[in-house]
PDB file of N, CA, C, O and CB in Angstrom:
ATOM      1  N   UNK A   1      23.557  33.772  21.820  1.00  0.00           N
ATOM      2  CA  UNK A   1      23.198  32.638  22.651  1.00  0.00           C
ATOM      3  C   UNK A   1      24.328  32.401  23.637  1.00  0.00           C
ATOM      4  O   UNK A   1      25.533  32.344  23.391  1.00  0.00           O
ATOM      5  CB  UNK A   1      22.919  31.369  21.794  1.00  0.00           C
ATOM      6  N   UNK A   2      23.737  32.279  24.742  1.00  0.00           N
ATOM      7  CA  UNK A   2      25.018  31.893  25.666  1.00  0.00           C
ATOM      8  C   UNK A   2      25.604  30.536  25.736  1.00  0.00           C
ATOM      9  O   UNK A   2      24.732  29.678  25.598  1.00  0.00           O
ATOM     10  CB  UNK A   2      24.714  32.143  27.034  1.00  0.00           C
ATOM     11  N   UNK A   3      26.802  30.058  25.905  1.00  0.00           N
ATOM     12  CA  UNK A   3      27.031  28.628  25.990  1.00  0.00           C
ATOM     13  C   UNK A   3      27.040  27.815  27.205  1.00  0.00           C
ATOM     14  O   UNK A   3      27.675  26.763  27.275  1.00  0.00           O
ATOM     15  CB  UNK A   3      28.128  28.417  25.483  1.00  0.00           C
ATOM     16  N   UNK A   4      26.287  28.329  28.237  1.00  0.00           N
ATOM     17  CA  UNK A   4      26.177  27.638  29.693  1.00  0.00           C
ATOM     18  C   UNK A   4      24.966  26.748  29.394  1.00  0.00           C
ATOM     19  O   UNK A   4      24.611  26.238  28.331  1.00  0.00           O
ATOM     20  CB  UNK A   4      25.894  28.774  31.111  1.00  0.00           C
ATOM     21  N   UNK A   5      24.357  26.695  30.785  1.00  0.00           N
ATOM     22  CA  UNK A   5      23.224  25.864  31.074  1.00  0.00           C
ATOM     23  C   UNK A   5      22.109  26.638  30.569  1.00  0.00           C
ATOM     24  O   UNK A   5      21.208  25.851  30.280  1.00  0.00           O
ATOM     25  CB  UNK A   5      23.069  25.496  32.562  1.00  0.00           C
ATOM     26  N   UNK A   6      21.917  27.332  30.434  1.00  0.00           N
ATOM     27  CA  UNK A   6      20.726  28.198  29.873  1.00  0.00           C
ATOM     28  C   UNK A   6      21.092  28.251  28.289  1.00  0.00           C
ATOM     29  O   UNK A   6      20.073  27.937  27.673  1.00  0.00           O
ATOM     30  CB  UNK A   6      20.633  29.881  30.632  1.00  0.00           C
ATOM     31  N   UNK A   7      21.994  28.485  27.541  1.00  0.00           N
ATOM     32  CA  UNK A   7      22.225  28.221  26.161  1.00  0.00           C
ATOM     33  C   UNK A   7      22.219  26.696  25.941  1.00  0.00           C
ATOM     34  O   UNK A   7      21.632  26.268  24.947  1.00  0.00           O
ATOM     35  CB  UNK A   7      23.551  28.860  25.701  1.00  0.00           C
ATOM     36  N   UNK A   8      22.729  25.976  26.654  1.00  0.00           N
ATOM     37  CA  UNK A   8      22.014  24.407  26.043  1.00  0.00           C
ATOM     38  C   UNK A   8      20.842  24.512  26.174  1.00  0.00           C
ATOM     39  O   UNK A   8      20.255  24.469  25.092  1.00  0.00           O
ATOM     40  CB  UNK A   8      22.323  22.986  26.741  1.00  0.00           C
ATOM     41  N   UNK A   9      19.907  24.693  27.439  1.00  0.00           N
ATOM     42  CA  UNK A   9      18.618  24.342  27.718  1.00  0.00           C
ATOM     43  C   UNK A   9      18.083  25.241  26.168  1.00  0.00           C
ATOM     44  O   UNK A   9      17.577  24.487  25.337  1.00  0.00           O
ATOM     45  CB  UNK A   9      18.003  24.907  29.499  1.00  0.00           C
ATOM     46  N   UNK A  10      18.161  26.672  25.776  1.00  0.00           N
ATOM     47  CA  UNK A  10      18.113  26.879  24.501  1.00  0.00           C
ATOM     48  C   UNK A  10      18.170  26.215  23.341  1.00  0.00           C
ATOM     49  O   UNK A  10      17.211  26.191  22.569  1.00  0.00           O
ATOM     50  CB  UNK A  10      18.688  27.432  24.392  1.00  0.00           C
ATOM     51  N   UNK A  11      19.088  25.725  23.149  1.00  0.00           N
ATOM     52  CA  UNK A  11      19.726  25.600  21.553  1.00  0.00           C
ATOM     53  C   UNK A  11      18.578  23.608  22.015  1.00  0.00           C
ATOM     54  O   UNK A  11      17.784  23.371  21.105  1.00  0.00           O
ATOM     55  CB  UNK A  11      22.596  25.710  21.222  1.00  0.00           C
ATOM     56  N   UNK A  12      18.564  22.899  22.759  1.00  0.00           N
ATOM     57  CA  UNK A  12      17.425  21.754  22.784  1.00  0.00           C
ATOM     58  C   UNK A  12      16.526  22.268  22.569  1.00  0.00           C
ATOM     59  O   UNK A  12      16.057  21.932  21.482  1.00  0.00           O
ATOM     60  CB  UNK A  12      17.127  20.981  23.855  1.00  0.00           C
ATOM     61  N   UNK A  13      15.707  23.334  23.337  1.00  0.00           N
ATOM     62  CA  UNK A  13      14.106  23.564  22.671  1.00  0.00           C
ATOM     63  C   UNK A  13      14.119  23.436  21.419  1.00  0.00           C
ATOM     64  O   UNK A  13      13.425  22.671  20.750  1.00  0.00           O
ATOM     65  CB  UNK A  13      13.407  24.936  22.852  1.00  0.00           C
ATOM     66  N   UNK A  14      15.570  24.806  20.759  1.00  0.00           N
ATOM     67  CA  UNK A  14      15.096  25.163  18.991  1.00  0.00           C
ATOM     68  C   UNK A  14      15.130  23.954  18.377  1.00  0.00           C
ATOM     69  O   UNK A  14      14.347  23.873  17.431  1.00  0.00           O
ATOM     70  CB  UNK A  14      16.182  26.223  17.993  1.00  0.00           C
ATOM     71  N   UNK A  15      15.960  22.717  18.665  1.00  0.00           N
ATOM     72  CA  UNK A  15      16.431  21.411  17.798  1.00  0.00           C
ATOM     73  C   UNK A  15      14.425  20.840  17.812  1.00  0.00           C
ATOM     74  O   UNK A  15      13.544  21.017  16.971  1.00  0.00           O
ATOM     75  CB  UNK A  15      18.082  19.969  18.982  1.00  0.00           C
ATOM     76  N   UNK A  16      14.411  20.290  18.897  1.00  0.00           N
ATOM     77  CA  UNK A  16      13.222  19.649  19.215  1.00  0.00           C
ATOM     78  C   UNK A  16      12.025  20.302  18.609  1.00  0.00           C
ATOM     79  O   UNK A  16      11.026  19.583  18.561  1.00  0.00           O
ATOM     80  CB  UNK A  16      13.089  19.573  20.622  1.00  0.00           C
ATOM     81  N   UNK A  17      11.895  21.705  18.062  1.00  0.00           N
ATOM     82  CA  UNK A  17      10.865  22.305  17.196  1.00  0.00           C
ATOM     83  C   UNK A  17      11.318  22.568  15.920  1.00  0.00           C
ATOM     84  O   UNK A  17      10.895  23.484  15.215  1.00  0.00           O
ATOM     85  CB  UNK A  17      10.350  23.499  17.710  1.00  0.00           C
ATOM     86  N   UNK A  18      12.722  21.266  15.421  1.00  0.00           N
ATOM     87  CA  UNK A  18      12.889  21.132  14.344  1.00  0.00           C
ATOM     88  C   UNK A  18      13.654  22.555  13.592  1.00  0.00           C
ATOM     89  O   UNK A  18      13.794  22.722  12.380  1.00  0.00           O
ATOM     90  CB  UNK A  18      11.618  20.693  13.941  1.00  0.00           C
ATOM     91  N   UNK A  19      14.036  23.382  14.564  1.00  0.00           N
ATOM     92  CA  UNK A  19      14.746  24.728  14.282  1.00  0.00           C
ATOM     93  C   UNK A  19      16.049  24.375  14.409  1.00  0.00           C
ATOM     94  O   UNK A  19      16.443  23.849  15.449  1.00  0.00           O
ATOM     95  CB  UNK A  19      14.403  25.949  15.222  1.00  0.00           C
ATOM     96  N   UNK A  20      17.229  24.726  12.916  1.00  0.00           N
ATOM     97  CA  UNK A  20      18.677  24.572  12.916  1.00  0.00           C
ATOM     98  C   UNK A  20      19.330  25.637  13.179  1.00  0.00           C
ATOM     99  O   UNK A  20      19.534  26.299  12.161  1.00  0.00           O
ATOM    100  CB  UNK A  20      19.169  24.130  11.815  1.00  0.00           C
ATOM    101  N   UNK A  21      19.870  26.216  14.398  1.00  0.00           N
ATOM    102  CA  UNK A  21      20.365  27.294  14.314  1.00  0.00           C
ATOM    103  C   UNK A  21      22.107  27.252  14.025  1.00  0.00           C
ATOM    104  O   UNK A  21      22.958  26.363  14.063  1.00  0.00           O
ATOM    105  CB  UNK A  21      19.887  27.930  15.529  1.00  0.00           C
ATOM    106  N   UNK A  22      22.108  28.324  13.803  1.00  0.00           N
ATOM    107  CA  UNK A  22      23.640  28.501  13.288  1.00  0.00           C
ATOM    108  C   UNK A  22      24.798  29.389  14.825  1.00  0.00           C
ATOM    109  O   UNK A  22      24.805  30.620  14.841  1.00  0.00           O
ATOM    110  CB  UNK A  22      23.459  29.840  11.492  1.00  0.00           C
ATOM    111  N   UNK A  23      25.289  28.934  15.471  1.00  0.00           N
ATOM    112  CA  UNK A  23      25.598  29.263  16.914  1.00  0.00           C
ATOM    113  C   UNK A  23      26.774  30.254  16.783  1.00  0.00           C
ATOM    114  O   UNK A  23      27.497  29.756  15.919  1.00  0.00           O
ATOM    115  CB  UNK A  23      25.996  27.903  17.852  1.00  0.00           C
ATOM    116  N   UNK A  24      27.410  31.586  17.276  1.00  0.00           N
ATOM    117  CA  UNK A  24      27.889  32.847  17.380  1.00  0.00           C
ATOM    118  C   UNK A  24      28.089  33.090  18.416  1.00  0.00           C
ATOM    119  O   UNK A  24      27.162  33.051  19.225  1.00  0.00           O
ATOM    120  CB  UNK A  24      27.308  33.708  16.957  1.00  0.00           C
ATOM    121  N   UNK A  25      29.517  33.478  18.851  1.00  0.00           N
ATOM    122  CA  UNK A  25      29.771  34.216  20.282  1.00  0.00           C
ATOM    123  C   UNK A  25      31.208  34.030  20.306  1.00  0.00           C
ATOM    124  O   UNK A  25      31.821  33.504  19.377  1.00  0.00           O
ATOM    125  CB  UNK A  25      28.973  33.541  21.727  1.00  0.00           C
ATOM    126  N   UNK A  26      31.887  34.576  21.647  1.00  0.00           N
ATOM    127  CA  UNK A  26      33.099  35.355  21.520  1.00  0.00           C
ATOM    128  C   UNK A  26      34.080  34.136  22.026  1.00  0.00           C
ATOM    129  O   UNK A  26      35.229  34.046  21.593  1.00  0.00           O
ATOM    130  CB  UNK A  26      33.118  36.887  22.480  1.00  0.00           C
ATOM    131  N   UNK A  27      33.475  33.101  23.084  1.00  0.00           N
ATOM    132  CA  UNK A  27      34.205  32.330  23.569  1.00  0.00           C
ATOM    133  C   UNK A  27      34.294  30.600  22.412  1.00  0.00           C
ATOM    134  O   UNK A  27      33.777  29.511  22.663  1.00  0.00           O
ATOM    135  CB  UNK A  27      33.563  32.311  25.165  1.00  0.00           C
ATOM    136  N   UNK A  28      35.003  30.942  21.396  1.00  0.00           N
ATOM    137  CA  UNK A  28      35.471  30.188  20.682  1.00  0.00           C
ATOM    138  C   UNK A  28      35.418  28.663  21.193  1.00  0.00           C
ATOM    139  O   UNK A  28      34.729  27.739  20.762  1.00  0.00           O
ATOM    140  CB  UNK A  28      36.625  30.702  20.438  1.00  0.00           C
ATOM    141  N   UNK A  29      35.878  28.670  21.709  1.00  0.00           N
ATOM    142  CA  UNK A  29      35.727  26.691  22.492  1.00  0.00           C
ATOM    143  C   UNK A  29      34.819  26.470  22.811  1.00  0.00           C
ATOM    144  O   UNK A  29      34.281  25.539  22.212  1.00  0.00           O
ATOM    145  CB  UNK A  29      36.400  26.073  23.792  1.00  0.00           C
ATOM    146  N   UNK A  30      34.124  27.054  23.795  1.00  0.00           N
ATOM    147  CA  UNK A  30      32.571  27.050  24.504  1.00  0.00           C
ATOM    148  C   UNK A  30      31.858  26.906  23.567  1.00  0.00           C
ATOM    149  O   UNK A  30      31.168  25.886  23.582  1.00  0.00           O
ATOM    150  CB  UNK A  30      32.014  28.269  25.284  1.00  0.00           C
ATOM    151  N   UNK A  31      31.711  27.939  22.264  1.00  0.00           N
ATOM    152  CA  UNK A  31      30.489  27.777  21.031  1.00  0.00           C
ATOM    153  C   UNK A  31      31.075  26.321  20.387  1.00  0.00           C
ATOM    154  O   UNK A  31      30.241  25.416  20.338  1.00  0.00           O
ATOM    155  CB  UNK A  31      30.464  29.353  19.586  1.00  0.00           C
ATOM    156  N   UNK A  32      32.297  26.049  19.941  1.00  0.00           N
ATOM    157  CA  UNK A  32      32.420  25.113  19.318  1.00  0.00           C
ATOM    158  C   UNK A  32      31.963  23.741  20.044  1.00  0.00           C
ATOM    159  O   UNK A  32      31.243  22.893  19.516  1.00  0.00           O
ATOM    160  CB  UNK A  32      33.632  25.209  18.918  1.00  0.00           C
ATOM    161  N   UNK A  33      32.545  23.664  21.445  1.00  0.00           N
ATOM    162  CA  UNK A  33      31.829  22.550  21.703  1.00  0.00           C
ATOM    163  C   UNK A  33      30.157  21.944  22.015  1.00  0.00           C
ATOM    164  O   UNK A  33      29.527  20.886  22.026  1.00  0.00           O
ATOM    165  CB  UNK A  33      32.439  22.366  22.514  1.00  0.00           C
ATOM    166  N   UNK A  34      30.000  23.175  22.210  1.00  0.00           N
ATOM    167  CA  UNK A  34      28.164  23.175  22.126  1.00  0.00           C
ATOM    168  C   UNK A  34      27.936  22.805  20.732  1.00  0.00           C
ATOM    169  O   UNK A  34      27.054  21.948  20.677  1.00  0.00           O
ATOM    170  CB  UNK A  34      27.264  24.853  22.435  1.00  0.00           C
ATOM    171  N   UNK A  35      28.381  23.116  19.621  1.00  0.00           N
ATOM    172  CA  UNK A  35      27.691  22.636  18.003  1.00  0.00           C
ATOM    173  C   UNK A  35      28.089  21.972  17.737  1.00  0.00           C
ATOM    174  O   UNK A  35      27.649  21.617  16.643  1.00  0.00           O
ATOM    175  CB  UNK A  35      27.635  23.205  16.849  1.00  0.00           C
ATOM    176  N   UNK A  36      29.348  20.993  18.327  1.00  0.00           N
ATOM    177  CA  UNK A  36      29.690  19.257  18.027  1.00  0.00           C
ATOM    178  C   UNK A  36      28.722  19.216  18.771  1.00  0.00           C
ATOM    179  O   UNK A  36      27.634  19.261  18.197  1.00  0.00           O
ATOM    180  CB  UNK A  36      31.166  18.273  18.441  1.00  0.00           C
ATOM    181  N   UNK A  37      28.714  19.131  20.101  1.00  0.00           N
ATOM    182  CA  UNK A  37      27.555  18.215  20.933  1.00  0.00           C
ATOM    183  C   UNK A  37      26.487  17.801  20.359  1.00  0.00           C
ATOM    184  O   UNK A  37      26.026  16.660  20.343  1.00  0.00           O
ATOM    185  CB  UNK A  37      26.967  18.824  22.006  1.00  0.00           C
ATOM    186  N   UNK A  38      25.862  19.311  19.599  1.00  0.00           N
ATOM    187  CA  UNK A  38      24.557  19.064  18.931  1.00  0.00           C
ATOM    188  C   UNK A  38      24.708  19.091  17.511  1.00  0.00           C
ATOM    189  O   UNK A  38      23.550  19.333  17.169  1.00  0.00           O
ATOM    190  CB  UNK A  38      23.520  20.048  19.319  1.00  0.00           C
ATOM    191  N   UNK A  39      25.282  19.013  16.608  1.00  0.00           N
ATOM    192  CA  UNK A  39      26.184  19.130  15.498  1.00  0.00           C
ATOM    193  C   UNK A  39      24.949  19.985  14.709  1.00  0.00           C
ATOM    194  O   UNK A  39      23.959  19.549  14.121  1.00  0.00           O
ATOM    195  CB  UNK A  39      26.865  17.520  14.761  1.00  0.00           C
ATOM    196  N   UNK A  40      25.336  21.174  14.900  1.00  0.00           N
ATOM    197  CA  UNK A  40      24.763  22.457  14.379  1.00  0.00           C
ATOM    198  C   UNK A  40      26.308  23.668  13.642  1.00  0.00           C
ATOM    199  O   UNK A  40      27.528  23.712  13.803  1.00  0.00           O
ATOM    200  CB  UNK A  40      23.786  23.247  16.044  1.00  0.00           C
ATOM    201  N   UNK A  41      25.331  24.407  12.881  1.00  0.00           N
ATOM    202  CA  UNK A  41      26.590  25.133  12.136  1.00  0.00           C
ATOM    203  C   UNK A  41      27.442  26.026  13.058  1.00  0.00           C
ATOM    204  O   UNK A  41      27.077  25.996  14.234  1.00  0.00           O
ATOM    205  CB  UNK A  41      26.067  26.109  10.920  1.00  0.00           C
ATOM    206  N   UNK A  42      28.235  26.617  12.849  1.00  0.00           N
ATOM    207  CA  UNK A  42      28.959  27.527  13.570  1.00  0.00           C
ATOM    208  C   UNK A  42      29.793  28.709  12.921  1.00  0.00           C
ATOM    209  O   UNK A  42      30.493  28.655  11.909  1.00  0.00           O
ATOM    210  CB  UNK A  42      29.760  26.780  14.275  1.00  0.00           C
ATOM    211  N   UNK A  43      29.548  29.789  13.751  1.00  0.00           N
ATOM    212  CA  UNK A  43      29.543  31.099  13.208  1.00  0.00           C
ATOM    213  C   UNK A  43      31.313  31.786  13.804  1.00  0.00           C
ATOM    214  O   UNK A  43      31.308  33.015  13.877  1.00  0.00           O
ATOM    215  CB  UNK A  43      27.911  32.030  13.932  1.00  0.00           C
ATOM    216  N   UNK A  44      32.413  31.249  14.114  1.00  0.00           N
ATOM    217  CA  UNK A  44      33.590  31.455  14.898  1.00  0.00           C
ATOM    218  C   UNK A  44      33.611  33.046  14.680  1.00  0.00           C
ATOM    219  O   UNK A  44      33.688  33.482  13.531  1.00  0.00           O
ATOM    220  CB  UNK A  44      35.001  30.554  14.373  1.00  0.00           C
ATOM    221  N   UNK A  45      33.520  34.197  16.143  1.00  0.00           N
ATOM    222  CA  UNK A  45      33.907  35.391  15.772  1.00  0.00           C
ATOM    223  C   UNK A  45      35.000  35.749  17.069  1.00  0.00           C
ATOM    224  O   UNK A  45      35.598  36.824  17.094  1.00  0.00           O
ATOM    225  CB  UNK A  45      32.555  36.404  15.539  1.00  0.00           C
TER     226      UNK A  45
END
């Protein structure tokens, strides 16, 4: 998932159809602050 404007507009659809995803990717800060925002799990790689 990307963490820009197109990975938020993402990670809202999955919430809103009641889908918890668990968020992954390389830019460490970017993923983390996207899964406080939406307080979803996080995968740090």
């Amino acid at each position: 998932m990307t963490t820009g404007h197109t990975g938020a507009l993402v990670l809202d659809s999955m919430l809103r159809r009641g889908l918890r995803p668990v968020l992954a990717g390389c830019d460490g800060a970017a993923v983390a602050g996207l899964a406080a925002r939406h307080d979803v799990g996080l995968v740090p790689v």
